[in-house]
Structures are given as C-alpha cells and as structure tokens.
PDB file of N, CA, C and O in Angstrom, chain B, residues numbered from 101:
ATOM      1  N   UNK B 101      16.402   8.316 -10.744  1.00  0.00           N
ATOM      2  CA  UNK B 101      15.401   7.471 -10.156  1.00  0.00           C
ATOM      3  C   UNK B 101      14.131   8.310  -9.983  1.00  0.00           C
ATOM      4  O   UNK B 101      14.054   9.358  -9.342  1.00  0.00           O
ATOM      5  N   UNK B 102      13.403   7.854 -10.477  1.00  0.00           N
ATOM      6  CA  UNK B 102      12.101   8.860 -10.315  1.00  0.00           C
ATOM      7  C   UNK B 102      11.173   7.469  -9.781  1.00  0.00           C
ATOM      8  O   UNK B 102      11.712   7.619  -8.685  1.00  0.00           O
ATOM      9  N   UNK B 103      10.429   6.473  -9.603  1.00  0.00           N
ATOM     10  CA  UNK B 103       9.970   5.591  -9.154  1.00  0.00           C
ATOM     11  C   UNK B 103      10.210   4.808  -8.162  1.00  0.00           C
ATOM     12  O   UNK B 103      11.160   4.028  -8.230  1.00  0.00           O
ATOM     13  N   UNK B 104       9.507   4.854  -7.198  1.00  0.00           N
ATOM     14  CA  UNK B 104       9.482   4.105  -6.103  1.00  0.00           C
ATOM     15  C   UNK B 104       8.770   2.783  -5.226  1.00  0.00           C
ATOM     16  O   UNK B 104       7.651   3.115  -4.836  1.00  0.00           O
ATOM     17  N   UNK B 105       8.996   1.925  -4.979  1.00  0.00           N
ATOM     18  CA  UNK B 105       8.378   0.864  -4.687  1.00  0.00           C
ATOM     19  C   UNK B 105       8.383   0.424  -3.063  1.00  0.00           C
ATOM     20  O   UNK B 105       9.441   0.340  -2.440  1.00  0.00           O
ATOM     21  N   UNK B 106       7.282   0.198  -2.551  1.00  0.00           N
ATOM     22  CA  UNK B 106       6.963  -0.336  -0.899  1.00  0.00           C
ATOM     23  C   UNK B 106       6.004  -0.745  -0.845  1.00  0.00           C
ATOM     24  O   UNK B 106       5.347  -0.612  -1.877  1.00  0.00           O
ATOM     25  N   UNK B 107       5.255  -1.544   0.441  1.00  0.00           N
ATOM     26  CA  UNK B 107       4.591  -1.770   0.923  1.00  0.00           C
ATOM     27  C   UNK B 107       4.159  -1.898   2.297  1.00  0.00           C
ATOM     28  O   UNK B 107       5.004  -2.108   3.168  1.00  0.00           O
ATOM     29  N   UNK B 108       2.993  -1.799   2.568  1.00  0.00           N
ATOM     30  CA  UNK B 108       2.857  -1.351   3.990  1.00  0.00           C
ATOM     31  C   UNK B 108       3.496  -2.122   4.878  1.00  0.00           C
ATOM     32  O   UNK B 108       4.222  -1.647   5.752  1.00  0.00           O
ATOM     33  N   UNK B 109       3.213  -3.754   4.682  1.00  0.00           N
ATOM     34  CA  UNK B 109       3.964  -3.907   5.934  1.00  0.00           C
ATOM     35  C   UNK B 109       5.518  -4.403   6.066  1.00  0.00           C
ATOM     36  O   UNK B 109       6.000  -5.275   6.788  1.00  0.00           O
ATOM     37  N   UNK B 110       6.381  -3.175   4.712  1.00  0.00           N
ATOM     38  CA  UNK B 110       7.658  -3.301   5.306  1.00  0.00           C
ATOM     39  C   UNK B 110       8.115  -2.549   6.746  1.00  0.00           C
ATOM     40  O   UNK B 110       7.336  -1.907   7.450  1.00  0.00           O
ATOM     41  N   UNK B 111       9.477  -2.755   7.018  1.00  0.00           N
ATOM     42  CA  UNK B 111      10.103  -1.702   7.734  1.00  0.00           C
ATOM     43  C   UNK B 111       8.707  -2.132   9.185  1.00  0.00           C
ATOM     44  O   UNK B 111       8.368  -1.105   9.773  1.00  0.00           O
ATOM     45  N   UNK B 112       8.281  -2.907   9.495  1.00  0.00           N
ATOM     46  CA  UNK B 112       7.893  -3.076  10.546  1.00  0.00           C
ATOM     47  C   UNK B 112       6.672  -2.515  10.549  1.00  0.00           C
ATOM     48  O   UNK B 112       6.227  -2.349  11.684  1.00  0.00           O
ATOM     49  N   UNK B 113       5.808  -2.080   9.453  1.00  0.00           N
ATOM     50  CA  UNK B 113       4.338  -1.588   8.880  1.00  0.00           C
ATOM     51  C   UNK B 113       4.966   0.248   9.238  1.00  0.00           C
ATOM     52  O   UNK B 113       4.176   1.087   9.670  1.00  0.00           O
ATOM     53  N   UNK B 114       5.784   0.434   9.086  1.00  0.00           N
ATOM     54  CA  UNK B 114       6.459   1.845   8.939  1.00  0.00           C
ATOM     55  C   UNK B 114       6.559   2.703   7.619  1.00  0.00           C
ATOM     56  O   UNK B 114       6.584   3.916   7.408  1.00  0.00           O
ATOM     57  N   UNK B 115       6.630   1.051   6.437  1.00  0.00           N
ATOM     58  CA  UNK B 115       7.716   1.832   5.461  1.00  0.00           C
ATOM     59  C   UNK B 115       6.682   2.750   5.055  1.00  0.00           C
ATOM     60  O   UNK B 115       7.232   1.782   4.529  1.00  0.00           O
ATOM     61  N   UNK B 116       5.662   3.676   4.683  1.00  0.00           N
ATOM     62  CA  UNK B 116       5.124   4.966   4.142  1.00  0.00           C
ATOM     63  C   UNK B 116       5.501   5.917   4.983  1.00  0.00           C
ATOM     64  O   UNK B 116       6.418   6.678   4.673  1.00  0.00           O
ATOM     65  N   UNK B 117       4.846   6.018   6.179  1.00  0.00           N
ATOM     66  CA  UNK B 117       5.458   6.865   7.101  1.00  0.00           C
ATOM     67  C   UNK B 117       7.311   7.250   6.926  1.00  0.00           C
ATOM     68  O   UNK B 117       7.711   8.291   6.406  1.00  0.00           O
ATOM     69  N   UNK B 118       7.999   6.437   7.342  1.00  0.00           N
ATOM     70  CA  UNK B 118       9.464   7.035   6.978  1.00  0.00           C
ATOM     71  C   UNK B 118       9.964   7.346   5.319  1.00  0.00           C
ATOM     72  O   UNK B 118      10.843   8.074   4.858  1.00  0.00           O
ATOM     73  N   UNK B 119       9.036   6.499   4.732  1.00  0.00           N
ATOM     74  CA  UNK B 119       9.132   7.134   3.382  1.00  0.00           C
ATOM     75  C   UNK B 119       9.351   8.686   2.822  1.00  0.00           C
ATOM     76  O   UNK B 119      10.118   9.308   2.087  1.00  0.00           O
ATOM     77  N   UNK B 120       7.862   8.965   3.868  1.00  0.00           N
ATOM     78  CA  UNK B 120       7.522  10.494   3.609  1.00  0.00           C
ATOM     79  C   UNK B 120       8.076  11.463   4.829  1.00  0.00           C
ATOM     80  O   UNK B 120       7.834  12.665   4.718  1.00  0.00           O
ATOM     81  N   UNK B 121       8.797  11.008   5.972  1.00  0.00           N
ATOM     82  CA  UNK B 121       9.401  11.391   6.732  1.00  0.00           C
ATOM     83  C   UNK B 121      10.893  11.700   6.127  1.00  0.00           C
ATOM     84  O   UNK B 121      11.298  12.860   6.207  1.00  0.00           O
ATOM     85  N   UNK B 122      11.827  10.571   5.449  1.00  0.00           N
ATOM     86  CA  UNK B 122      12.746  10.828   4.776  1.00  0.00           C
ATOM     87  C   UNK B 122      12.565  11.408   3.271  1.00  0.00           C
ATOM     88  O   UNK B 122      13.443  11.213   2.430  1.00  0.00           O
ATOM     89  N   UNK B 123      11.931  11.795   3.112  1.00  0.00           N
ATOM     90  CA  UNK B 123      11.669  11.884   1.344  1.00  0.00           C
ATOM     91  C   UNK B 123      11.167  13.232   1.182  1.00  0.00           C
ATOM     92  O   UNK B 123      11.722  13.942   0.344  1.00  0.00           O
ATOM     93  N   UNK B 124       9.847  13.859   2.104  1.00  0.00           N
ATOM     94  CA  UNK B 124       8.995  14.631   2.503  1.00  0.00           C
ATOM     95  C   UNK B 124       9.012  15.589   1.423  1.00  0.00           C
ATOM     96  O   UNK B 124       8.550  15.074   0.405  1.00  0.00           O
ATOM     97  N   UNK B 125       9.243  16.363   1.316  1.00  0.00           N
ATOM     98  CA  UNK B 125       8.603  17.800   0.182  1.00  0.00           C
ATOM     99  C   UNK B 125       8.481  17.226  -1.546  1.00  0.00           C
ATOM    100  O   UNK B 125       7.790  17.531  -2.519  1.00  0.00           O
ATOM    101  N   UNK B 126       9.730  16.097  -1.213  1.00  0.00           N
ATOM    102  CA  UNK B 126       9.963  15.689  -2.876  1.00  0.00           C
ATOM    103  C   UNK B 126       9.122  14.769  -3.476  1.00  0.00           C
ATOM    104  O   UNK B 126       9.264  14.612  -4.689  1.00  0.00           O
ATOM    105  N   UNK B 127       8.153  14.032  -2.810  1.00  0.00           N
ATOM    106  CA  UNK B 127       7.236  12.782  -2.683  1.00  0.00           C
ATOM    107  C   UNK B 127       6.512  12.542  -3.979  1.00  0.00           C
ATOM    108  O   UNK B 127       6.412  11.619  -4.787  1.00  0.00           O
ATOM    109  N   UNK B 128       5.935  14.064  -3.799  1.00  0.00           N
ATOM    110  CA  UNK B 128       5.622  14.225  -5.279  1.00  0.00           C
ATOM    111  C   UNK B 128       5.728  14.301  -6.892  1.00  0.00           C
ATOM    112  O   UNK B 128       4.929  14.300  -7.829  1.00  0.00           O
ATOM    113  N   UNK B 129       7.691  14.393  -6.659  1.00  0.00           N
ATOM    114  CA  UNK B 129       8.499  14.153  -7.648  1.00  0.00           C
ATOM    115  C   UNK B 129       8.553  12.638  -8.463  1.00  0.00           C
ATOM    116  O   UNK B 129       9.134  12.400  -9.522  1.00  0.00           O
ATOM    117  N   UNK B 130       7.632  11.559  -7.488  1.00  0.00           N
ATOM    118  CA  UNK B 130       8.417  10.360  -7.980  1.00  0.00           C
ATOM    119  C   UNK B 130       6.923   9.441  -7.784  1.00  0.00           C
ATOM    120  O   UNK B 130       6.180   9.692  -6.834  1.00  0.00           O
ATOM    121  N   UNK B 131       6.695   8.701  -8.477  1.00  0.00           N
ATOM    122  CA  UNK B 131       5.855   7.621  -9.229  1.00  0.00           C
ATOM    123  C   UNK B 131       5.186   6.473  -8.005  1.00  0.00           C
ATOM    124  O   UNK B 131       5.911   5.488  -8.145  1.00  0.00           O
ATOM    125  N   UNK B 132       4.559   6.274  -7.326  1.00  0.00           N
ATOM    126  CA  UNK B 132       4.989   5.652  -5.791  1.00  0.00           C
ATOM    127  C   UNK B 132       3.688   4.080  -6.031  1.00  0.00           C
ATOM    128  O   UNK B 132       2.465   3.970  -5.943  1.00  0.00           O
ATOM    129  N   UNK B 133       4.606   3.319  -6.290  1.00  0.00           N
ATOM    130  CA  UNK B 133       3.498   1.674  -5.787  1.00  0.00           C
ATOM    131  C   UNK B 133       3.572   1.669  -4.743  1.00  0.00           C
ATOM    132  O   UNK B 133       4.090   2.580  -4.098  1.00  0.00           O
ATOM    133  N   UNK B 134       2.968   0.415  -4.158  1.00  0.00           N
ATOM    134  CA  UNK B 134       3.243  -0.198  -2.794  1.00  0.00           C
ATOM    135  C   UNK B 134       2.129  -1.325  -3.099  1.00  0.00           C
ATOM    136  O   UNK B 134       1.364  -1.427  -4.058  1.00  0.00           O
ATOM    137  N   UNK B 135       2.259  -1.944  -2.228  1.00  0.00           N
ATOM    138  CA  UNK B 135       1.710  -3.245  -1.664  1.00  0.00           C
ATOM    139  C   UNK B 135       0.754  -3.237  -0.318  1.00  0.00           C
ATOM    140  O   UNK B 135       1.123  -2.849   0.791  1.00  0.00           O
ATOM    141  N   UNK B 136      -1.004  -3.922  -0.766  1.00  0.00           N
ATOM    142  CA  UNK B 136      -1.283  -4.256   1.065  1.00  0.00           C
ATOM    143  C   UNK B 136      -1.841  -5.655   0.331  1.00  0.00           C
ATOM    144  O   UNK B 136      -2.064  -6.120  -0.787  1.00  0.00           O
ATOM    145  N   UNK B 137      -1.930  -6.102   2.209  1.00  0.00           N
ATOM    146  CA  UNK B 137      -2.648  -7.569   1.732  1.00  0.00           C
ATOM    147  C   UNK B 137      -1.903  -7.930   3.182  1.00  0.00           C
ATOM    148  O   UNK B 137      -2.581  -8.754   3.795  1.00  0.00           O
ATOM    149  N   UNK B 138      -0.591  -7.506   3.958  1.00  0.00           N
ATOM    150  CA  UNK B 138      -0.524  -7.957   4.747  1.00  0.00           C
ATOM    151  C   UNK B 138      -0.499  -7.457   6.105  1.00  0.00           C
ATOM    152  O   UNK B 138      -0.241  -6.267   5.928  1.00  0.00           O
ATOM    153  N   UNK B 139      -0.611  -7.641   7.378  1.00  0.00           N
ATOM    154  CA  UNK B 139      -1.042  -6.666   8.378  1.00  0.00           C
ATOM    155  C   UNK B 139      -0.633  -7.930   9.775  1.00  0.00           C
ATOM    156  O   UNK B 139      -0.522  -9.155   9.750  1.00  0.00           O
ATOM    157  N   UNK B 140      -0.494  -6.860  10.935  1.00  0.00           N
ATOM    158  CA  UNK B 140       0.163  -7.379  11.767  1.00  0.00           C
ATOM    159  C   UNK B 140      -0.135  -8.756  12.262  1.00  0.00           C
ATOM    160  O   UNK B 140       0.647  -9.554  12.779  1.00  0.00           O
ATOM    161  N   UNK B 141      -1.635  -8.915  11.966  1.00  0.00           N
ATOM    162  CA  UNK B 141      -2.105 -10.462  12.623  1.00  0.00           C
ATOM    163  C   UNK B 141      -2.089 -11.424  11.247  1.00  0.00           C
ATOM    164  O   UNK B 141      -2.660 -12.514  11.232  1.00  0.00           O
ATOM    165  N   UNK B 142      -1.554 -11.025  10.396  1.00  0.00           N
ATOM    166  CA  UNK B 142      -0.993 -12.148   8.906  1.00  0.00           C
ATOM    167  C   UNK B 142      -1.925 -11.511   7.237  1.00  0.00           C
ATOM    168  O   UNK B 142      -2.229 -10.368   6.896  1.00  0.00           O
ATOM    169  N   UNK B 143      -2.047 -12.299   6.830  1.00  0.00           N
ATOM    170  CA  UNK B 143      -2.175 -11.915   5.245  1.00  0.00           C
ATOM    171  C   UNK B 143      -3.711 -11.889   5.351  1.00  0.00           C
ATOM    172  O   UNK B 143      -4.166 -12.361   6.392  1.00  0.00           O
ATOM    173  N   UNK B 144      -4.797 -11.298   4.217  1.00  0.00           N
ATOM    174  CA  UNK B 144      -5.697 -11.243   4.475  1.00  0.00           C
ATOM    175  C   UNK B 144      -6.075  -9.959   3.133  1.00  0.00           C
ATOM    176  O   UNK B 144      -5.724  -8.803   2.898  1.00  0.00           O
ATOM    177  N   UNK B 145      -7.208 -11.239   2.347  1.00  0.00           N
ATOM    178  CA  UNK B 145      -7.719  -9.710   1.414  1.00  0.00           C
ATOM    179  C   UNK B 145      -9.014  -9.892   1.257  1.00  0.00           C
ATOM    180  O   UNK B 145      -9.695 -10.326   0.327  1.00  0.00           O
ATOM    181  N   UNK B 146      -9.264  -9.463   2.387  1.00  0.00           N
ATOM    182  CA  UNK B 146     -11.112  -9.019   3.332  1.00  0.00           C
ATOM    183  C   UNK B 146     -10.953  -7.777   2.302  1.00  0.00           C
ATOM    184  O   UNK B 146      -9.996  -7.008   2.389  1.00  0.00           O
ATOM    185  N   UNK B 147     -11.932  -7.647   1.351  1.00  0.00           N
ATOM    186  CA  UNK B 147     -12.113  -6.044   0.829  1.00  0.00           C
ATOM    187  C   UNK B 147     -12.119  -5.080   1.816  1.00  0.00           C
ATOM    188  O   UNK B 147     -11.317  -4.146   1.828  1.00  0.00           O
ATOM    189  N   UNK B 148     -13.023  -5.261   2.687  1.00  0.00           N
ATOM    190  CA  UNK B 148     -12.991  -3.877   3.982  1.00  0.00           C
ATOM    191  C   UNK B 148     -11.563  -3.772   4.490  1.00  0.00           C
ATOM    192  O   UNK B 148     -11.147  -2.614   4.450  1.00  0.00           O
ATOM    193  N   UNK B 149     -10.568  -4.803   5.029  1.00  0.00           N
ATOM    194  CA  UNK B 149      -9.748  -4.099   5.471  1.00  0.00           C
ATOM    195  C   UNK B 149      -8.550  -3.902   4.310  1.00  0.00           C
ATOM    196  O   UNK B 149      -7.546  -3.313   4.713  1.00  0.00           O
ATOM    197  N   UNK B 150      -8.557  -4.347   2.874  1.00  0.00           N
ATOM    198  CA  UNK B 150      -8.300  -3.625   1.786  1.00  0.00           C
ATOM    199  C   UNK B 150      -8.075  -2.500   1.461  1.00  0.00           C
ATOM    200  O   UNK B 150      -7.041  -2.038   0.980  1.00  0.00           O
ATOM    201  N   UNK B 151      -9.698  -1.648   1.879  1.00  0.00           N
ATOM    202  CA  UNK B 151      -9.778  -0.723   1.660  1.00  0.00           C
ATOM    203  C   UNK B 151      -9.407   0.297   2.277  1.00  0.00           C
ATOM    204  O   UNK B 151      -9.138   1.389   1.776  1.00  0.00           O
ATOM    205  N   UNK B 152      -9.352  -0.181   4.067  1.00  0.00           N
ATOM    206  CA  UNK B 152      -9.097   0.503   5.113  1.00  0.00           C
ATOM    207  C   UNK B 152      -6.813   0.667   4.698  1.00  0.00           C
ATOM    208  O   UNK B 152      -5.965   1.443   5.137  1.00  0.00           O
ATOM    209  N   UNK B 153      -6.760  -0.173   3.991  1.00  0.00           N
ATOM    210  CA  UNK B 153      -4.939   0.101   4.039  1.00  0.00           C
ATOM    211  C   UNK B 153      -4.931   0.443   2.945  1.00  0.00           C
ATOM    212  O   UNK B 153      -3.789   0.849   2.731  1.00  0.00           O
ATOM    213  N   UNK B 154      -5.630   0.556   1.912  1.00  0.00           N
ATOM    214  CA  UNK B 154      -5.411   1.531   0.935  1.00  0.00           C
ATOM    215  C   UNK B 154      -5.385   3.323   1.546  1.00  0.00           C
ATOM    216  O   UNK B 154      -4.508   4.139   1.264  1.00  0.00           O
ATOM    217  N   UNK B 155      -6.526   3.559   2.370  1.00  0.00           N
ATOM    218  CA  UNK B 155      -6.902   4.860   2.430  1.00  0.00           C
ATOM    219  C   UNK B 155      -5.524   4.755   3.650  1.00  0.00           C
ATOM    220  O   UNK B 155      -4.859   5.790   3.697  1.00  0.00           O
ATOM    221  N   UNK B 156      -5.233   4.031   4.257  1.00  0.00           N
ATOM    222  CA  UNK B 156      -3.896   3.836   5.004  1.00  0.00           C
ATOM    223  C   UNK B 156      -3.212   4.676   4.687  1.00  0.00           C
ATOM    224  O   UNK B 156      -2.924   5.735   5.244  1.00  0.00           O
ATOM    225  N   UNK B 157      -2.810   4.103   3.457  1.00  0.00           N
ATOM    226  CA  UNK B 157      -1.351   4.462   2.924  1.00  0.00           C
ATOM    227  C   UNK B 157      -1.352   5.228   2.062  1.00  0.00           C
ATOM    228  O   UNK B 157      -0.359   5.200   1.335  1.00  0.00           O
ATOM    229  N   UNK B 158      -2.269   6.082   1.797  1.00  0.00           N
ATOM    230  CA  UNK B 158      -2.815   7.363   1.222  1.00  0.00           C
ATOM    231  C   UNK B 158      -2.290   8.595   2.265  1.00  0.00           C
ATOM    232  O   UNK B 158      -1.749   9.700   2.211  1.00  0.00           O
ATOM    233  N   UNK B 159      -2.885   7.528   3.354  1.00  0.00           N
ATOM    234  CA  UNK B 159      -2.783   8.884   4.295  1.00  0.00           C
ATOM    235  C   UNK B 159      -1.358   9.308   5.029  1.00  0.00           C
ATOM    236  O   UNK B 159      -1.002  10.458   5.288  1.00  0.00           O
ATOM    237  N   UNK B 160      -0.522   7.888   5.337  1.00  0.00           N
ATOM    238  CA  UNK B 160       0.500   7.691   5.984  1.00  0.00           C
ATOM    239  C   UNK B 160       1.957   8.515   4.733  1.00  0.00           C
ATOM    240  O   UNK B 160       2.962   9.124   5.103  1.00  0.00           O
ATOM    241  N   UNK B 161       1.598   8.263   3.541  1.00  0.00           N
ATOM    242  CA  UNK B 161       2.214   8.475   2.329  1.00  0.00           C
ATOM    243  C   UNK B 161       2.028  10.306   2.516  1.00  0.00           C
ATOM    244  O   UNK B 161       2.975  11.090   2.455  1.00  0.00           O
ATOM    245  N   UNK B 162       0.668  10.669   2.735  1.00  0.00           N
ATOM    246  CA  UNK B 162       0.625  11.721   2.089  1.00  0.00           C
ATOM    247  C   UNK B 162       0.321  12.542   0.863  1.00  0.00           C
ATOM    248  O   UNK B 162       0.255  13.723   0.523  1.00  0.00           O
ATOM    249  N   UNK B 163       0.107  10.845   0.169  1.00  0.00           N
ATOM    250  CA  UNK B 163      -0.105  11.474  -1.441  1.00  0.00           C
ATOM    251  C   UNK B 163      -1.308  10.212  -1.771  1.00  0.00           C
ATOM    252  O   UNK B 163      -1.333   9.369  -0.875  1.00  0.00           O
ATOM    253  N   UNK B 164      -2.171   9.997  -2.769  1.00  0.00           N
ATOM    254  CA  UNK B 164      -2.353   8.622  -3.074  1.00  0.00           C
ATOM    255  C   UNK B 164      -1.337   7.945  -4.039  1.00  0.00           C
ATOM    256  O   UNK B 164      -0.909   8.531  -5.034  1.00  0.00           O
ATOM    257  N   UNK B 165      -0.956   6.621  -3.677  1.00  0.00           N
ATOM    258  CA  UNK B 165      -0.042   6.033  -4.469  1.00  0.00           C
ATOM    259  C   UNK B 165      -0.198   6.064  -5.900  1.00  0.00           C
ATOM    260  O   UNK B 165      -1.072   6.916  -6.059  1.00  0.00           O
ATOM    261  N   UNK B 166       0.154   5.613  -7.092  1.00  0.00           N
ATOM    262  CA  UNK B 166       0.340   5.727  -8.278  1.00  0.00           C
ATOM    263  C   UNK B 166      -0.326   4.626  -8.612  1.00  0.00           C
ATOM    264  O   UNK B 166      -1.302   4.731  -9.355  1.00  0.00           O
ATOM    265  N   UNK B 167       0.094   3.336  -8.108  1.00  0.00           N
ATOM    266  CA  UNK B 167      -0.164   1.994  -8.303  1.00  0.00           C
ATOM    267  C   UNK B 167      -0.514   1.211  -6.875  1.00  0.00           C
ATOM    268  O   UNK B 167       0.245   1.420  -5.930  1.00  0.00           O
ATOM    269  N   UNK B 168      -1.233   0.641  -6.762  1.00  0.00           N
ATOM    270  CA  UNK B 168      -1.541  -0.003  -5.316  1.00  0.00           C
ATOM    271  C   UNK B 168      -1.542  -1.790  -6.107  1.00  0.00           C
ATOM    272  O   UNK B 168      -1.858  -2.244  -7.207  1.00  0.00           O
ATOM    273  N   UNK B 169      -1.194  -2.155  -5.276  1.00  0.00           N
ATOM    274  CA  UNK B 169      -1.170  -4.002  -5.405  1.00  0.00           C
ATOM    275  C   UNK B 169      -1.370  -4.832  -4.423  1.00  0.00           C
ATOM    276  O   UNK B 169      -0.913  -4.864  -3.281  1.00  0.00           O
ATOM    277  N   UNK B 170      -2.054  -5.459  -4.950  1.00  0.00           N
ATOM    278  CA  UNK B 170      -2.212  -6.589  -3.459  1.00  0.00           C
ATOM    279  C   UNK B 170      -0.836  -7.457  -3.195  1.00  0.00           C
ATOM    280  O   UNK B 170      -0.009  -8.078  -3.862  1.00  0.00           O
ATOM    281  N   UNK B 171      -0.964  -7.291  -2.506  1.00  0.00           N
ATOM    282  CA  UNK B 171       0.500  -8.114  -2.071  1.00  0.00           C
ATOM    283  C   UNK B 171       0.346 -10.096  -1.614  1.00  0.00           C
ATOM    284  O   UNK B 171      -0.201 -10.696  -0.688  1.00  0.00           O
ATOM    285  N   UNK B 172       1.298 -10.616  -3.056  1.00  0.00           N
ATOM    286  CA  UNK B 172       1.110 -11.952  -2.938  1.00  0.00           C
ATOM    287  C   UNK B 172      -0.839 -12.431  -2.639  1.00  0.00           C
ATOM    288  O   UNK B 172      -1.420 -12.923  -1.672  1.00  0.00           O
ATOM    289  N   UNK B 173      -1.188 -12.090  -3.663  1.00  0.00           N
ATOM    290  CA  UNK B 173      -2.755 -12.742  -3.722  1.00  0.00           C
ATOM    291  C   UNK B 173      -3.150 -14.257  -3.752  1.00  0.00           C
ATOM    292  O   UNK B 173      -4.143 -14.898  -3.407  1.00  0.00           O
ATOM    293  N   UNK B 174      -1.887 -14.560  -4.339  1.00  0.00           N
ATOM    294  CA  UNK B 174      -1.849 -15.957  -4.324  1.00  0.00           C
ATOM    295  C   UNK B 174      -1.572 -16.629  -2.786  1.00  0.00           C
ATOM    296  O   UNK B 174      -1.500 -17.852  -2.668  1.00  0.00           O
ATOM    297  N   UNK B 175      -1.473 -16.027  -2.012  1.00  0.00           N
ATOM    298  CA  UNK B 175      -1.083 -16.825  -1.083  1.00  0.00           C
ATOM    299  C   UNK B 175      -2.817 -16.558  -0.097  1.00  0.00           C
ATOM    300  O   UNK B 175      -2.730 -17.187   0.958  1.00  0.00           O
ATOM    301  N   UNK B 176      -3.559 -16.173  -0.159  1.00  0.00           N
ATOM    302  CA  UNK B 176      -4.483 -16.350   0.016  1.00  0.00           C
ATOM    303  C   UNK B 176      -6.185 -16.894  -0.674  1.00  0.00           C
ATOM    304  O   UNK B 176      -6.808 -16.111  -1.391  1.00  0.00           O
ATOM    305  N   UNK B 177      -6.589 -17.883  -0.432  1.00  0.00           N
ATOM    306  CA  UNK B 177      -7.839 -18.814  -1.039  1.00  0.00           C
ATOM    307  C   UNK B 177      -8.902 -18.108  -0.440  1.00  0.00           C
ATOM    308  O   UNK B 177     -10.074 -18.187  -0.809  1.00  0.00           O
ATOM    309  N   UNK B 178      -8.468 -17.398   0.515  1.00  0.00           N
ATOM    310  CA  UNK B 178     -10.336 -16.850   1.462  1.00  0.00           C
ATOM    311  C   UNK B 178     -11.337 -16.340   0.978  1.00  0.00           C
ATOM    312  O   UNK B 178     -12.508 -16.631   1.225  1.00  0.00           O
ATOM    313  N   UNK B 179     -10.770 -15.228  -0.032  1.00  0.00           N
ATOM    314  CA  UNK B 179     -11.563 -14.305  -0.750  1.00  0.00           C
ATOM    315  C   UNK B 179     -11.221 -14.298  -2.509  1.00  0.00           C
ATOM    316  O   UNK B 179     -10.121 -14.086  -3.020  1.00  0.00           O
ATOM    317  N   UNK B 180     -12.112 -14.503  -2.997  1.00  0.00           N
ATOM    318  CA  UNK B 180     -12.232 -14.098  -4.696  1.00  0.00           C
ATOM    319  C   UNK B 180     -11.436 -12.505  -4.915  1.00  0.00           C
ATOM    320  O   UNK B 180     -11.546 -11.561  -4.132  1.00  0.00           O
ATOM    321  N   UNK B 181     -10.658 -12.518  -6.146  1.00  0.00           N
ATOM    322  CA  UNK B 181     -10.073 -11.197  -6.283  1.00  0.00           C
ATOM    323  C   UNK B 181     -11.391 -10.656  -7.266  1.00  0.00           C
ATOM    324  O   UNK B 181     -12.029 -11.411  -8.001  1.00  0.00           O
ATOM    325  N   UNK B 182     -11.706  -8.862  -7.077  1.00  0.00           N
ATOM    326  CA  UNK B 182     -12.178  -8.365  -7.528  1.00  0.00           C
ATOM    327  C   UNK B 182     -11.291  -7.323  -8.207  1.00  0.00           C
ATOM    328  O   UNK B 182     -10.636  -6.423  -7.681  1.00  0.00           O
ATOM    329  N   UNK B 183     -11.411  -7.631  -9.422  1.00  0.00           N
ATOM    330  CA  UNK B 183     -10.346  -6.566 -10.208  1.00  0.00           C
ATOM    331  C   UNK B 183     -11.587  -5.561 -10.768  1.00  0.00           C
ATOM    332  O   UNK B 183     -12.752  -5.771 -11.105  1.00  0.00           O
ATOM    333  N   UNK B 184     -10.587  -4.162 -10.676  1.00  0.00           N
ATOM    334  CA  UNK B 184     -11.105  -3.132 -10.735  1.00  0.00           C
ATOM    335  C   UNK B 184     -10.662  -1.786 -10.366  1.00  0.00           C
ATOM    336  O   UNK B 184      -9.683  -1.926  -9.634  1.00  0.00           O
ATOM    337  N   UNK B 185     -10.929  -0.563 -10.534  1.00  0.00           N
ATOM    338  CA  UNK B 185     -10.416   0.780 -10.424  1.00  0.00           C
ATOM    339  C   UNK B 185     -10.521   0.613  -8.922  1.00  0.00           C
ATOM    340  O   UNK B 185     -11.198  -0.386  -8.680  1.00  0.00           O
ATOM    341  N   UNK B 186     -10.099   1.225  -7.820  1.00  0.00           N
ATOM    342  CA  UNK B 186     -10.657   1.594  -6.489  1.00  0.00           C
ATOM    343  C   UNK B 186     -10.373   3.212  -6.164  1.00  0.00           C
ATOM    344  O   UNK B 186      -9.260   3.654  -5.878  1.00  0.00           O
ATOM    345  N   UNK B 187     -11.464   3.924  -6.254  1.00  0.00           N
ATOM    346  CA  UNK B 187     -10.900   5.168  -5.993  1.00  0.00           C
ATOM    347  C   UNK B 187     -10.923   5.585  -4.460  1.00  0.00           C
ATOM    348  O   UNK B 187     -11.967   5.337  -3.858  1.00  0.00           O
ATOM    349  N   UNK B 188      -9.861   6.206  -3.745  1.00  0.00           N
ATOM    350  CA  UNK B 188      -9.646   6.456  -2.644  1.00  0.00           C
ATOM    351  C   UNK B 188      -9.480   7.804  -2.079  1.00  0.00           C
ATOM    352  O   UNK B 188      -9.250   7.946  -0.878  1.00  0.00           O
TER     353      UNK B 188
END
C-alpha cells in the first residue's frame, strides 16, 4: 500500500492530525489525497475558506497532500467551481 486517502472532516475533523500522529516519520513514504469542502457548521466552497483548509491540512498532515479534492461539489450551488493549480 503506498497511497492513501482522507479528508478533513473525517474522524470528527481529526483524520490528518491522527493520520500523521499514527503514521508519523513514514508520511512521506506514501501518495496522500484528501478531501475539503466540509467543516463543522456544514458544506461550503467559499474559495477563502477553501483555501484556509487546504493550507489546513498541509499543516495538520505535515506534508502538502499529493492530490486535494473538493469534497462532493455537487452538493453545493453557492459558488461556481474554479478549476485550476492551487499552490499552497
């Protein structure tokens, strides 16, 4: 298994943190997606706070992820998707 898949708000908006808590020195060994788009007060893909759980889970991870995804885009009409590189 070299690839890994999460998103922030599994595990109770934990799962990076115990990711890299259980995983820790090897993190770097393995390929890492994840998912934002959702957050404690519900779904939401406001670019700013996008961006704010990207650099999130950069930071919570420890590494920057490999692949970042919005999580279920479809379930939000609020905002137009802007596809594109995002560097973090």
């Amino acid at each position: 298994m070299t690839a890994l898949d999460t998103a922030y708000d599994y595990d109770h908006f934990a799962s990076h943190r115990t990711l890299r808590g259980v995983v820790g020195d090897l993190l770097p060994q393995f390929s890492i997606s994840t998912k934002i788009g959702y957050f404690p007060d519900g779904h939401d893909l406001d670019p700013v706070r996008l961006r704010r759980a990207a650099e999130r889970a950069a930071e919570d991870l420890g590494r920057v992820p490999n692949t970042l995804l919005l999580h279920n885009p479809e379930a939000s009409g609020t905002y137009p998707l802007i596809l594109g590189k995002v560097e973090i």
